[in-house]
N, C-alpha and C positions, 0 to 999 in steps of 0.2 A: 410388587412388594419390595424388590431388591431394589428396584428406581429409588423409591421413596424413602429406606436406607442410605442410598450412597446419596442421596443428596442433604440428610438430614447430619450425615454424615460432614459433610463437604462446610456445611454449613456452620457445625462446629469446630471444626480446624479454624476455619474463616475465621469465625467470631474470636478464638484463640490468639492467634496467630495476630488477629488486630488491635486487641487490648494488649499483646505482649510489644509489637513495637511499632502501632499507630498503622495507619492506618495508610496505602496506597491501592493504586488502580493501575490496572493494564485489562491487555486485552489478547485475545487469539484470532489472528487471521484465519477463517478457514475457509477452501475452497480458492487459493486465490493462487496464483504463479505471479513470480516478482521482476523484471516488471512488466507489462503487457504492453505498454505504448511508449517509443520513444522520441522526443521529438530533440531534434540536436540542436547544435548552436545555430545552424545553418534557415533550420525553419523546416526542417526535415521531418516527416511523419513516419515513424514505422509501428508496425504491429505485428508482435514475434518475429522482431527481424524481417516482414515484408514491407517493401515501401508502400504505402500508401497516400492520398492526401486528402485534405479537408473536405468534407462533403460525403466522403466515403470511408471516416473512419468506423463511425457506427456497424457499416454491411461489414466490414474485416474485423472487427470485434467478434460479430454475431458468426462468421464466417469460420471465428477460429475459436467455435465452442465455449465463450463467455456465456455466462448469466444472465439474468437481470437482478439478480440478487447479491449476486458476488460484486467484491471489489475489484475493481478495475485500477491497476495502480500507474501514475504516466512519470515518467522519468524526466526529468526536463533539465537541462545546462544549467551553471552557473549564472549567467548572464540572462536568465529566459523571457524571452518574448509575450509578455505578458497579456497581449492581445490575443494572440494565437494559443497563449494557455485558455482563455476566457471561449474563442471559439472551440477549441476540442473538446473541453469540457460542457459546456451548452448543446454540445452536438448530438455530447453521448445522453447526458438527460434531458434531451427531446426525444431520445429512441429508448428511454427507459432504463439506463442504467446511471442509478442514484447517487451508487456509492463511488466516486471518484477520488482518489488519493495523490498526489503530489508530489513526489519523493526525488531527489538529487542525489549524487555521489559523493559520499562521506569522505574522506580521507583521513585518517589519524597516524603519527608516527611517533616513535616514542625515544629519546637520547637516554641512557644507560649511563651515567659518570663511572669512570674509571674509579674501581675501590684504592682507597687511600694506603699506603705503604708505612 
């Protein structure tokens, strides 16, 4: 009974919330550590920081407590090797992990103008 509360609940803030200023999406990673797989400029394979390489990222995935449910997130250069993205990724859903993510190093900086006198 409390379930079917907090969600009817949930649902009206929702509904609220959306006609007061339109309507977006997002979402909740859960289950996931950021990021599991990294492969460098070099063509480097790692998995939590262990090296590994192609062929056996799958077993080091499974090795170091991943899912097949959870996202798997892979870190990849600036510059990335776009083939060896397409093999790690095929590698992992041939051994059943679906949800594959993509994610690169952001960087943002910001200049401050000096207030005016």
């Amino acid at each position: 009974m409390r379930h079917i509360c907090h969600l009817r609940l949930f649902f009206c803030v929702f509904a609220l919330s959306a006609l007061a200023v339109g309507c977006t999406t997002s979402r909740v990673i859960e289950n996931t550590r950021v990021p599991e797989i990294v492969i460098d400029e070099y063509g480097g394979i790692s998995v939590n920081g262990k090296p590994t390489r192609l062929g056996r990222v799958t077993s080091s995935v499974k090795a170091a407590g991943f899912t097949r449910d959870q996202e798997v997130n892979i870190l990849i250069p600036e510059n990335p090797d776009r083939k060896l993205m397409r093999a790690v990724s095929g590698e992992l859903v041939a051994g059943g992990y679906t949800r594959t993510v993509f994610v690169t190093n952001r960087k943002a900086s910001a200049v401050i103008p000096k207030a005016a006198k």
